[in-house]
Structures are given as structure tokens and as C-alpha cells.
C-alpha atoms as one frame of an Amber mdcrd trajectory, in Angstrom:
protein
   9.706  37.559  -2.751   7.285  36.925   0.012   4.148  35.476  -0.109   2.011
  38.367   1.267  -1.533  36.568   2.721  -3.827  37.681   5.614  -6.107  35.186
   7.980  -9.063  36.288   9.204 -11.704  34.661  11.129 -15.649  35.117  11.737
 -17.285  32.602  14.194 -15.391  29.266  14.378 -14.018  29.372  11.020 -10.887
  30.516   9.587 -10.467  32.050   5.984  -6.934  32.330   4.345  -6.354  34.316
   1.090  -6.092  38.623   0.358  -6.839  40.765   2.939  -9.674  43.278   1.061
 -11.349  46.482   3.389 -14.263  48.435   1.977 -15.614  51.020   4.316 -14.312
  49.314   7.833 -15.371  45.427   6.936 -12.816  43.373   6.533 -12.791  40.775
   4.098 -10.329  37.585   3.035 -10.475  36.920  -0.644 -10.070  33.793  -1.578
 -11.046  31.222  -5.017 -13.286  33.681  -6.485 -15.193  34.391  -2.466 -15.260
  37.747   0.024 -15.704  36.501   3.518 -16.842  38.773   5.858 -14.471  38.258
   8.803 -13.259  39.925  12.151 -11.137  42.917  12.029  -9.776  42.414  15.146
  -8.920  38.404  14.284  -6.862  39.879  10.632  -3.277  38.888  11.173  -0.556
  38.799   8.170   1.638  35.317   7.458   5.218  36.341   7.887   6.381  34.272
   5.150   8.293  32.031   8.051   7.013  28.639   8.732   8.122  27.050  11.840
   9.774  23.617  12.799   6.973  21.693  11.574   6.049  23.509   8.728   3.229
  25.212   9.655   3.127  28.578   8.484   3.370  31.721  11.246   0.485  34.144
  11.491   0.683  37.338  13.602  -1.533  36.716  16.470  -0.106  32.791  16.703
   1.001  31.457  20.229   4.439  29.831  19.716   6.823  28.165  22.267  10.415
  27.476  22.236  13.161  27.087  24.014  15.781  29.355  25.694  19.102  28.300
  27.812  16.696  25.087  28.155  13.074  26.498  29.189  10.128  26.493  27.808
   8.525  30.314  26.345   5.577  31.282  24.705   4.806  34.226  23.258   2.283
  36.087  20.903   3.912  36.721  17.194   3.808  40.164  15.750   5.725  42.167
  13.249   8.686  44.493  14.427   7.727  47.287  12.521  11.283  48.875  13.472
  13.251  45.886  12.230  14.878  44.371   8.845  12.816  41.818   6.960  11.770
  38.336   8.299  11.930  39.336  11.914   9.362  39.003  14.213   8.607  39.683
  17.544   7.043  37.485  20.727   5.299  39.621  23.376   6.019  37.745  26.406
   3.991  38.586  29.391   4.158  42.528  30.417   7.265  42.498  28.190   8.438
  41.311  24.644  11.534  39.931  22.666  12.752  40.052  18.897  13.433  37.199
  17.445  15.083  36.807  13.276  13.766  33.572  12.779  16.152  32.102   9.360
  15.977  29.693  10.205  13.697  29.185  13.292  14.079  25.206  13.578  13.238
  25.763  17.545  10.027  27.328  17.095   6.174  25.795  17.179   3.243  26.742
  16.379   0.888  25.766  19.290  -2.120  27.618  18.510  -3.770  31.342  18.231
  -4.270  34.645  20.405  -8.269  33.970  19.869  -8.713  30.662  19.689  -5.768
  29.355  22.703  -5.723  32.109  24.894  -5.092  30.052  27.606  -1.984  28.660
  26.719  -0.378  31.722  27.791  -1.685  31.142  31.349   1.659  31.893  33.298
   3.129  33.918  30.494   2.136  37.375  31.971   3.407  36.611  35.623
């Protein structure tokens, strides 16, 4: 079974734990605490870490590499797809990846936080 937990974020600091929302807040519960947090920032783990065990977040920026070059991309879920599969938008565009096991994938930061690592991305 997966381990179903949320992210959310409000100012410069992350909160990790159940994702709780009473009349439009949002909320990550976590050791006994609500903290207020984001909407917009909410993104699910996928229960997939990546090749140095971090775990993967919708909304992370991950790179790996294809027929030898470099891509990054934005993680979400494939709503359409089977379990543990994930997608990468990729500029205009986007891929879908099943990542068991996804030993060629990193975690190099966050939609909100990195933005500009995808400089390039959407060319």
C-alpha cells in the first residue's frame, strides 16, 4: 500500500503530513499541528522516490536523461494511467513516464521554489 501524504507550503516553509480542507483553507496535519498553507503549493508524494532517495512530490522539477540528454520536467499524476506512473510536463508539451524503478531520475528542486531551472524547458 502507498503511503498517501500531501506537502504544502506557506511563506518559506514547507509542512509534510495529511492534507485536511475546511471551507477552502488548506491545511497539512502533522504531530498533533494544522498548518495553514497554500492551496495552490498542495502537491501529493507519489509513493516513488528517486535515484537518491528523495521522495517525489507533484509540483517537483526533476531531470534525467534520454538517448543521452539532459530533460527536466514538472511531475504530476496521470490521472488516465495505471498506478505509480507519473507524468513530466515538458515545455508546451508533456511525457509519461512508469517510474519502477526510476534509478535515472533526480529530484532538483520545486515548481515554486526553482522555477528557474526550467529556463529553456518551454522553448
Amino acid at each position: 500500500m502507498r503511503d498517501i501524504r500531501f506537502r504544502g507550503k506557506r511563506e518559506d516553509e514547507w509542512f509534510y503530513g495529511d492534507l485536511i480542507t475546511v471551507d477552502g483553507d488548506s491545511f497539512i496535519f502533522d504531530d498533533g499541528e494544522w498548518n495553514f498553507v497554500d492551496p495552490e503549493t498542495v502537491g501529493e508524494y507519489t509513493g516513488l522516490t528517486d535515484k537518491n532517495g528523495t521522495k517525489v512530490f507533484e509540483g517537483d522539477i526533476v531531470k534525467f536523461y534520454t538517448q543521452g540528454n539532459e530533460t527536466r520536467g514538472v511531475v504530476f499524476w496521470d490521472s488516465f494511467a495505471r498506478d505509480r506512473t507519473i507524468g513530466f510536463a515538458i515545455g508546451s508539451g508533456s511525457s509519461t513516464f512508469t517510474l519502477n524503478p526510476i534509478k535515472n531520475v533526480e529530484v532538483i528542486g520545486n515548481k515554486w521554489d526553482n522555477a528557474d531551472l526550467l529556463e529553456g524547458e518551454n522553448e
